[in-house]
N, CA, C and O atoms as a GROMACS GRO file, in nm:
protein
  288
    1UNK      N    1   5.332  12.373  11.115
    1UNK     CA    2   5.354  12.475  11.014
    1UNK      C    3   5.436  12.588  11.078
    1UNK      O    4   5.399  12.628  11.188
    2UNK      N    5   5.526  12.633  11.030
    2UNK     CA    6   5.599  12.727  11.057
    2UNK      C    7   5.510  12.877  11.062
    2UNK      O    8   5.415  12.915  10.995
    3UNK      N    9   5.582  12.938  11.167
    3UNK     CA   10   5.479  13.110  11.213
    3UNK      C   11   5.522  13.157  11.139
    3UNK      O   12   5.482  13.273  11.147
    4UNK      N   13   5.610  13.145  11.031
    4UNK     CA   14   5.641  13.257  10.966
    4UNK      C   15   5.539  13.279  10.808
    4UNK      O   16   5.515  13.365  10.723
    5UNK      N   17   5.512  13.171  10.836
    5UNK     CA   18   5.399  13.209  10.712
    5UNK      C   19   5.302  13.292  10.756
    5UNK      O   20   5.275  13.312  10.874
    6UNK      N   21   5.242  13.347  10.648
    6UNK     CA   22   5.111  13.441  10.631
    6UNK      C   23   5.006  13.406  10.554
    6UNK      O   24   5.014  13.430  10.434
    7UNK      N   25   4.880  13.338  10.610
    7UNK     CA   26   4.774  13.323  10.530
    7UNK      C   27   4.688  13.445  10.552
    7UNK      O   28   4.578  13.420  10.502
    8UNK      N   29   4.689  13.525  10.586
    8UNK     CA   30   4.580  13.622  10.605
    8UNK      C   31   4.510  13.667  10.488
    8UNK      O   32   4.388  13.679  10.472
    9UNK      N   33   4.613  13.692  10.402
    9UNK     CA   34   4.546  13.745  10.270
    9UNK      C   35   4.510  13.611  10.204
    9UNK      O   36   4.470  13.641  10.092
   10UNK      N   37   4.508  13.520  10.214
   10UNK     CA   38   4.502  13.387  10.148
   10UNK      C   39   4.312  13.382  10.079
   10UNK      O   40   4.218  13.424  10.147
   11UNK      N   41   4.298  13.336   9.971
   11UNK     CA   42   4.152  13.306   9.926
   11UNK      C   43   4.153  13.128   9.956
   11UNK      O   44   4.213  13.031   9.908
   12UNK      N   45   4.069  13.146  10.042
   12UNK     CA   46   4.033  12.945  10.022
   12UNK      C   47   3.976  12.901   9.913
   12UNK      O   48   3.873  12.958   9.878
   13UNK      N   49   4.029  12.786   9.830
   13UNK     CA   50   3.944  12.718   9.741
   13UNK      C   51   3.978  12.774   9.555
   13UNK      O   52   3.920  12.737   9.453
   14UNK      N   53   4.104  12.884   9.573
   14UNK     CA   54   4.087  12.984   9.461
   14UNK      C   55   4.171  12.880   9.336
   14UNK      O   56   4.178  12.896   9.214
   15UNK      N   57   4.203  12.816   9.389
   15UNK     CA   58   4.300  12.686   9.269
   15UNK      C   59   4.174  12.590   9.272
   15UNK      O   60   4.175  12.520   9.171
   16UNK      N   61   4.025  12.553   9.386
   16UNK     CA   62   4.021  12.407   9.330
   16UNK      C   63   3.899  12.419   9.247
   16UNK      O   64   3.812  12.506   9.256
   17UNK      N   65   3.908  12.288   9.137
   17UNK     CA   66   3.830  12.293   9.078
   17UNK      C   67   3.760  12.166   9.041
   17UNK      O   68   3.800  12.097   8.948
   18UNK      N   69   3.635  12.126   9.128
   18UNK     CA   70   3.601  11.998   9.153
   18UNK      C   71   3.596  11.876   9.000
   18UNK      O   72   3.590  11.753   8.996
   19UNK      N   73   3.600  11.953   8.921
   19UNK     CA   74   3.535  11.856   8.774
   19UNK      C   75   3.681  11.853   8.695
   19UNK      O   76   3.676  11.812   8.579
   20UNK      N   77   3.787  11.885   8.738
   20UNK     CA   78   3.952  11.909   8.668
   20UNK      C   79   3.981  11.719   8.670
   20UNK      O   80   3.962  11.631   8.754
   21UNK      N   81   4.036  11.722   8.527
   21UNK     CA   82   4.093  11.611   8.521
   21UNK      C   83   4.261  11.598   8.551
   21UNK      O   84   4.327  11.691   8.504
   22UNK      N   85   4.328  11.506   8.615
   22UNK     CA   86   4.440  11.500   8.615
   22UNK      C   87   4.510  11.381   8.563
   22UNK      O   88   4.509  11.260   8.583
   23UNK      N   89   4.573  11.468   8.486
   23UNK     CA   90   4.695  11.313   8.409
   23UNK      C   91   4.792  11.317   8.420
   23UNK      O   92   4.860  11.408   8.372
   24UNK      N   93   4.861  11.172   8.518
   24UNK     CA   94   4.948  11.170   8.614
   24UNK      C   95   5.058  11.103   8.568
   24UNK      O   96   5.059  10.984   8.602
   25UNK      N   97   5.168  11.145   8.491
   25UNK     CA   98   5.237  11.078   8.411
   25UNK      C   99   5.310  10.904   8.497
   25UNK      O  100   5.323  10.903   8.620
   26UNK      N  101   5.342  10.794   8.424
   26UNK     CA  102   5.379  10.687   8.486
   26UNK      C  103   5.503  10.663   8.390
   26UNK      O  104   5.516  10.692   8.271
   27UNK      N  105   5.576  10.609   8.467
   27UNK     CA  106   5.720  10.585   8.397
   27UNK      C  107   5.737  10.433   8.397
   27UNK      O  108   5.743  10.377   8.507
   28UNK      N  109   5.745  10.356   8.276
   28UNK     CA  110   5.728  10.212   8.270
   28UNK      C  111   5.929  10.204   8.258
   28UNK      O  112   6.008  10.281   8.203
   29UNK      N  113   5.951  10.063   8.344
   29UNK     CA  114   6.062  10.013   8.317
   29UNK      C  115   6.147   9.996   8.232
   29UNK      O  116   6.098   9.910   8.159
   30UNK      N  117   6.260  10.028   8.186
   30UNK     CA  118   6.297   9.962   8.050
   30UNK      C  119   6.233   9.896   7.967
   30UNK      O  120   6.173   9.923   7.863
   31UNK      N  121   6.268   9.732   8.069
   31UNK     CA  122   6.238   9.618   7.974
   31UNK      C  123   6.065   9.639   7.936
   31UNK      O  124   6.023   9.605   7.825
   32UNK      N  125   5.984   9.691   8.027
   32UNK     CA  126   5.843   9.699   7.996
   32UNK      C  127   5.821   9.779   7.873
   32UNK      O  128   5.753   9.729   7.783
   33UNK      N  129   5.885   9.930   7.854
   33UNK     CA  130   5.858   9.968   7.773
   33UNK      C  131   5.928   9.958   7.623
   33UNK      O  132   5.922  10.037   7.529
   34UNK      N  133   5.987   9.848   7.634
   34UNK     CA  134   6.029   9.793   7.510
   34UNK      C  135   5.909   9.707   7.410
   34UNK      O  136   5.910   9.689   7.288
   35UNK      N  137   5.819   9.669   7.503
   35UNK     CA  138   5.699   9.575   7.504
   35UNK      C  139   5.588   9.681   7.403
   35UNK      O  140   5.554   9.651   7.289
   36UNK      N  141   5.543   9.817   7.482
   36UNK     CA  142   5.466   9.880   7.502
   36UNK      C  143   5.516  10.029   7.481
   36UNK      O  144   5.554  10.113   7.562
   37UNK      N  145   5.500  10.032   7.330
   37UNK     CA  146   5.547  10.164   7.263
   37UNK      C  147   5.473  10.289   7.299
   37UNK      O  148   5.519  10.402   7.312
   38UNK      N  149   5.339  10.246   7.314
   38UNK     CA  150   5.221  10.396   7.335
   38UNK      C  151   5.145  10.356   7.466
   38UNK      O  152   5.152  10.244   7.517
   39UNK      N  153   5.068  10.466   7.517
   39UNK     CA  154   5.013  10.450   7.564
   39UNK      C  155   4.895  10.396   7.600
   39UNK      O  156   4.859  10.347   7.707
   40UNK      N  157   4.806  10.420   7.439
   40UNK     CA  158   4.732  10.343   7.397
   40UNK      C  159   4.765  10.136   7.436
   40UNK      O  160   4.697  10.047   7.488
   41UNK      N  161   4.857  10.141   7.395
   41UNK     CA  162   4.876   9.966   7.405
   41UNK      C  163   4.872   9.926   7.534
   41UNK      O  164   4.807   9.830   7.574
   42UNK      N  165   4.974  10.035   7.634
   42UNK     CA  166   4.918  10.007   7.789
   42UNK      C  167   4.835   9.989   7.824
   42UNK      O  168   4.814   9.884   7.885
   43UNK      N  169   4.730  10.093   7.804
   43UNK     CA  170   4.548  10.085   7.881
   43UNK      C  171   4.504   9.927   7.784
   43UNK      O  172   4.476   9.821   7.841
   44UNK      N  173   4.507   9.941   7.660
   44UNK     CA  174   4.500   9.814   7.614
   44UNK      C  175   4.502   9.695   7.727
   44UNK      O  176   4.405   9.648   7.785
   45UNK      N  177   4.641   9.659   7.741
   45UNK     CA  178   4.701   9.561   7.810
   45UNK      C  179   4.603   9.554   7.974
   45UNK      O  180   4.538   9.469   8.035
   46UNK      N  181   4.637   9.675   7.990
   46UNK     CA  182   4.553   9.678   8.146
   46UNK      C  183   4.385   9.667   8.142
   46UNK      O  184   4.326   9.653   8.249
   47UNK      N  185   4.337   9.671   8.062
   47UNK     CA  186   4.210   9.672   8.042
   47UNK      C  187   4.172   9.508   7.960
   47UNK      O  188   4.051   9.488   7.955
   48UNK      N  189   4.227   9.437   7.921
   48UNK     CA  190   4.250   9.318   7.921
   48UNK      C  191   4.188   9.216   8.058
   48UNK      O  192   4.088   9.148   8.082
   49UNK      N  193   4.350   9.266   8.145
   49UNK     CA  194   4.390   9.235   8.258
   49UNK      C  195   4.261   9.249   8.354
   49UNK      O  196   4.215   9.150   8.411
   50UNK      N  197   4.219   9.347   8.365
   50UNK     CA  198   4.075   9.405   8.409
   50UNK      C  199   3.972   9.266   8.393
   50UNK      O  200   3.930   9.201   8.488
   51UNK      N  201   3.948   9.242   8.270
   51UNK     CA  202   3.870   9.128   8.216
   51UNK      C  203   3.867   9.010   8.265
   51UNK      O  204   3.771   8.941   8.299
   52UNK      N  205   4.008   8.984   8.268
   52UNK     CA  206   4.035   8.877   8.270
   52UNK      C  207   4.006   8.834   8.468
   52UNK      O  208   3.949   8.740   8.523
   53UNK      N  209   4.070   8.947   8.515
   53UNK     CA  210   4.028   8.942   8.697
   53UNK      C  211   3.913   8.919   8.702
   53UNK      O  212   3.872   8.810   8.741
   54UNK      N  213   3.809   9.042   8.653
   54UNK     CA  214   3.641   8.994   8.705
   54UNK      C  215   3.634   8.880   8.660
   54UNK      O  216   3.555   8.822   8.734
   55UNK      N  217   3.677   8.793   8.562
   55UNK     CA  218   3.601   8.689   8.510
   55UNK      C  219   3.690   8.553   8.623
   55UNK      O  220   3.639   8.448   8.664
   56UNK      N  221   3.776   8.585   8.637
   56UNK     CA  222   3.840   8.498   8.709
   56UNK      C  223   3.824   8.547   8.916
   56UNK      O  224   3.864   8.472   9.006
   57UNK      N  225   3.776   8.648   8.932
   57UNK     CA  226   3.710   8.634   9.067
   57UNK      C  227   3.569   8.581   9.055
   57UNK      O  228   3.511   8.535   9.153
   58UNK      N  229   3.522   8.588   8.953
   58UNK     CA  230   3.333   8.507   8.939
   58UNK      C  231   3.348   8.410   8.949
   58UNK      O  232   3.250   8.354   8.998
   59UNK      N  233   3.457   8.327   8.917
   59UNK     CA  234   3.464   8.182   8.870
   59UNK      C  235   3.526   8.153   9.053
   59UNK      O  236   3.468   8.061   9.110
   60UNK      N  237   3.580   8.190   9.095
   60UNK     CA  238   3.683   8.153   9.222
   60UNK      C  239   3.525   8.189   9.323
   60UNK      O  240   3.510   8.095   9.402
   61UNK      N  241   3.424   8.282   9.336
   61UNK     CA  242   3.369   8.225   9.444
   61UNK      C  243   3.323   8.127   9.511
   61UNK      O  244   3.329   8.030   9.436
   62UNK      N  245   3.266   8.088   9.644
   62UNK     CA  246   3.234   7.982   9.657
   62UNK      C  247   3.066   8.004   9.645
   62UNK      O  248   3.029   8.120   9.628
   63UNK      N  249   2.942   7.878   9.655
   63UNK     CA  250   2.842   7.899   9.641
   63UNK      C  251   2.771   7.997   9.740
   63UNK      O  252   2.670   8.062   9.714
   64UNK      N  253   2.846   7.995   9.867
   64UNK     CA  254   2.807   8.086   9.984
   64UNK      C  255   2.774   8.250   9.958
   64UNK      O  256   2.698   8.333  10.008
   65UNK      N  257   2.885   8.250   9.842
   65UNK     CA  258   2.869   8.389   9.776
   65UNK      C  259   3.020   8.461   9.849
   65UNK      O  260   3.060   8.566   9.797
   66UNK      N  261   3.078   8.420   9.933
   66UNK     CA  262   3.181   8.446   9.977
   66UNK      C  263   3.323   8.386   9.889
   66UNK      O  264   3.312   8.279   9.827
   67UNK      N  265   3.447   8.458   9.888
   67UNK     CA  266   3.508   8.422   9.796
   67UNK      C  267   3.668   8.359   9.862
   67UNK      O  268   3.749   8.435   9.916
   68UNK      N  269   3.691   8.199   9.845
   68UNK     CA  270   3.710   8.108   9.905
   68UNK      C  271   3.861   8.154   9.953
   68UNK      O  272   3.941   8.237   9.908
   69UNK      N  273   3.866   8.068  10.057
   69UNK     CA  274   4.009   8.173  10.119
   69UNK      C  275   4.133   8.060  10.051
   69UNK      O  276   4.115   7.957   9.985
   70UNK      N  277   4.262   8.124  10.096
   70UNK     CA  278   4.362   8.119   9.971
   70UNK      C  279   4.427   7.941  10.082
   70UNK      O  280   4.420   7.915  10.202
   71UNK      N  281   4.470   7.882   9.992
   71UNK     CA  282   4.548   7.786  10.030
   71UNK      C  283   4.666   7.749  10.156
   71UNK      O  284   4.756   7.822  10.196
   72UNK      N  285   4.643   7.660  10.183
   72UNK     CA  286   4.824   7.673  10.273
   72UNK      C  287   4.892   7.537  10.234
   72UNK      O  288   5.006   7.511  10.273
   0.00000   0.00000   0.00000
Protein backbone atom coordinates (compact mmCIF):
# COMPACT_ATOMS: atom_id res chain seq x y z
CA UNK A 1 0.00 0.00 0.00
CA UNK A 2 1.27 3.20 -0.79
CA UNK A 3 2.46 5.83 2.40
CA UNK A 4 0.70 8.25 1.02
CA UNK A 5 -2.51 7.24 2.14
CA UNK A 6 -4.14 8.22 5.40
CA UNK A 7 -6.23 5.91 7.43
CA UNK A 8 -6.07 7.62 10.65
CA UNK A 9 -9.31 9.15 10.57
CA UNK A 10 -10.71 5.99 8.96
CA UNK A 11 -13.97 4.17 10.94
CA UNK A 12 -13.55 0.29 10.56
CA UNK A 13 -16.56 -1.62 9.49
CA UNK A 14 -18.66 1.84 8.72
CA UNK A 15 -19.87 0.42 5.02
CA UNK A 16 -20.28 -3.34 6.28
CA UNK A 17 -23.32 -4.74 6.66
CA UNK A 18 -23.44 -8.46 7.47
CA UNK A 19 -27.28 -9.34 6.32
CA UNK A 20 -26.91 -6.92 2.74
CA UNK A 21 -27.92 -8.72 -0.22
CA UNK A 22 -25.93 -8.40 -3.39
CA UNK A 23 -27.10 -8.63 -6.98
CA UNK A 24 -24.37 -9.18 -9.19
CA UNK A 25 -25.38 -8.41 -12.63
CA UNK A 26 -24.31 -11.42 -15.41
CA UNK A 27 -24.07 -10.73 -19.00
CA UNK A 28 -25.35 -13.79 -21.13
CA UNK A 29 -23.88 -14.22 -24.73
CA UNK A 30 -25.65 -13.22 -27.68
CA UNK A 31 -26.66 -16.40 -28.97
CA UNK A 32 -27.71 -17.39 -25.20
CA UNK A 33 -29.70 -14.55 -24.72
CA UNK A 34 -31.67 -14.93 -27.69
CA UNK A 35 -32.87 -18.25 -25.92
CA UNK A 36 -33.56 -16.52 -22.56
CA UNK A 37 -35.48 -13.24 -22.61
CA UNK A 38 -35.79 -12.69 -18.59
CA UNK A 39 -34.29 -13.48 -15.96
CA UNK A 40 -36.81 -15.34 -14.53
CA UNK A 41 -36.37 -18.10 -17.45
CA UNK A 42 -32.59 -18.22 -16.55
CA UNK A 43 -32.91 -19.25 -12.81
CA UNK A 44 -35.67 -21.41 -14.39
CA UNK A 45 -33.23 -23.13 -16.70
CA UNK A 46 -30.51 -23.30 -13.98
CA UNK A 47 -32.60 -24.63 -11.40
CA UNK A 48 -33.72 -27.40 -13.69
CA UNK A 49 -30.11 -28.13 -14.31
CA UNK A 50 -29.65 -28.22 -10.46
CA UNK A 51 -32.23 -31.21 -10.53
CA UNK A 52 -31.24 -32.84 -12.92
CA UNK A 53 -27.21 -33.03 -11.38
CA UNK A 54 -28.39 -34.22 -7.85
CA UNK A 55 -30.44 -36.77 -9.45
CA UNK A 56 -27.84 -37.79 -11.79
CA UNK A 57 -24.84 -37.75 -9.07
CA UNK A 58 -27.32 -40.25 -6.82
CA UNK A 59 -27.63 -42.47 -9.61
CA UNK A 60 -23.60 -42.41 -10.61
CA UNK A 61 -22.51 -43.49 -7.01
CA UNK A 62 -21.01 -46.59 -6.39
CA UNK A 63 -22.46 -48.96 -3.50
CA UNK A 64 -19.28 -48.04 -1.40
CA UNK A 65 -20.96 -44.72 -1.12
CA UNK A 66 -18.02 -43.24 -2.93
CA UNK A 67 -18.67 -41.76 -6.31
CA UNK A 68 -17.08 -43.87 -9.15
CA UNK A 69 -14.06 -42.40 -10.78
CA UNK A 70 -14.32 -41.13 -14.42
CA UNK A 71 -13.25 -43.40 -17.35
CA UNK A 72 -10.09 -43.65 -19.53
Amino acid sequence: MKKEYDFSKGERGKFYHPDAEINIPIYLEPDVAKVFHSSAAVSQALRSLLRISATTRRLTKSSSGRESSPRR
